[in-house]
C-alpha positions, 0 to 999 in steps of 0.5 A: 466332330472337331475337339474345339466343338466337343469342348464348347458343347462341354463347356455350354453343358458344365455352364448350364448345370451350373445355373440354377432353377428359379423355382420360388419359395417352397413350402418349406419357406410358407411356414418358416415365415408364418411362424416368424410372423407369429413370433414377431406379433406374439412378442412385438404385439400387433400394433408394430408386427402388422405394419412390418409384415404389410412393408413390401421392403421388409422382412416378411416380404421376399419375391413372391413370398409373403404374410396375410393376417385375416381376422376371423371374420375376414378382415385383412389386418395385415398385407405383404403383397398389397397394402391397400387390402388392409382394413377390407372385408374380404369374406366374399372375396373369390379366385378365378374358379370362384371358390370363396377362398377367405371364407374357406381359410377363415373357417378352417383356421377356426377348427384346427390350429395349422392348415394348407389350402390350395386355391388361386391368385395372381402372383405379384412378381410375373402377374398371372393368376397361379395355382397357390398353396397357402400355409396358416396358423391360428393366433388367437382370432387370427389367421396368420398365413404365407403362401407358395405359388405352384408353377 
């Protein structure tokens, strides 16, 4: 092998190491922005906190990352994906695999103050229905939550 291949074989290998991996937020991320969420709402009251965590551009949004608020009951107070599920009862909603997803992380947030749940959904930068793991806090009768897509 010629020295001038060995060195653009090194080069590509240095350039290559050098790139790196696109893997989303992590889990890590999901909570950081729940409580951030939690924050805003506990100090900025709902009525201001829901409309920025529905605002795709804002800053409870980031790529594939972004905060749900489900009422108790199943209603969707607040959005970052998808603006238009806000004010739907989303009770019966189910994944792929038809597990009641809402109804699940409704009745979960009523017994215990954190949580994850796995489900799936489709994820609204590469539009295919993913694995996911949603992280939540209950806020009085609220479920205020973030979730991380497992590729």
């Amino acid at each position: 092998m010629s020295k001038n291949l060995i060195a653009i074989a090194t080069t590509a290998a240095m350039v290559l190491v050098a790139i790196p991996a696109s893997a989303g937020a992590s889990k890590d991320d999901a909570i950081a922005l729940v409580k951030k969420a939690v924050t805003a709402i506990k100090s900025d009251g709902a009525e201001k906190a829901y409309p920025a965590i529905s605002d795709r551009t804002g800053p409870f949004v980031k790529d594939d990352l972004y905060v749900v608020v489900y009422q108790l009951d199943g209603k969707v107070l607040a959005h970052g994906a998808n603006a238009k599920f806000v004010g739907k009862d989303m009770i019966e909603a189910q994944d792929v695999d038809g597990k009641l997803y809402v109804k699940e992380r409704v009745e979960m947030a009523a017994k215990q103050p954190s949580f994850w749940q796995d489900y799936k959904f489709v994820n609204p930068v590469s539009k295919k229905v993913e694995p996911k793991e949603m992280y939540c806090e209950r806020l009085d009768n609220t479920a205020v939550c973030a979730g991380v897509y497992k590729m």
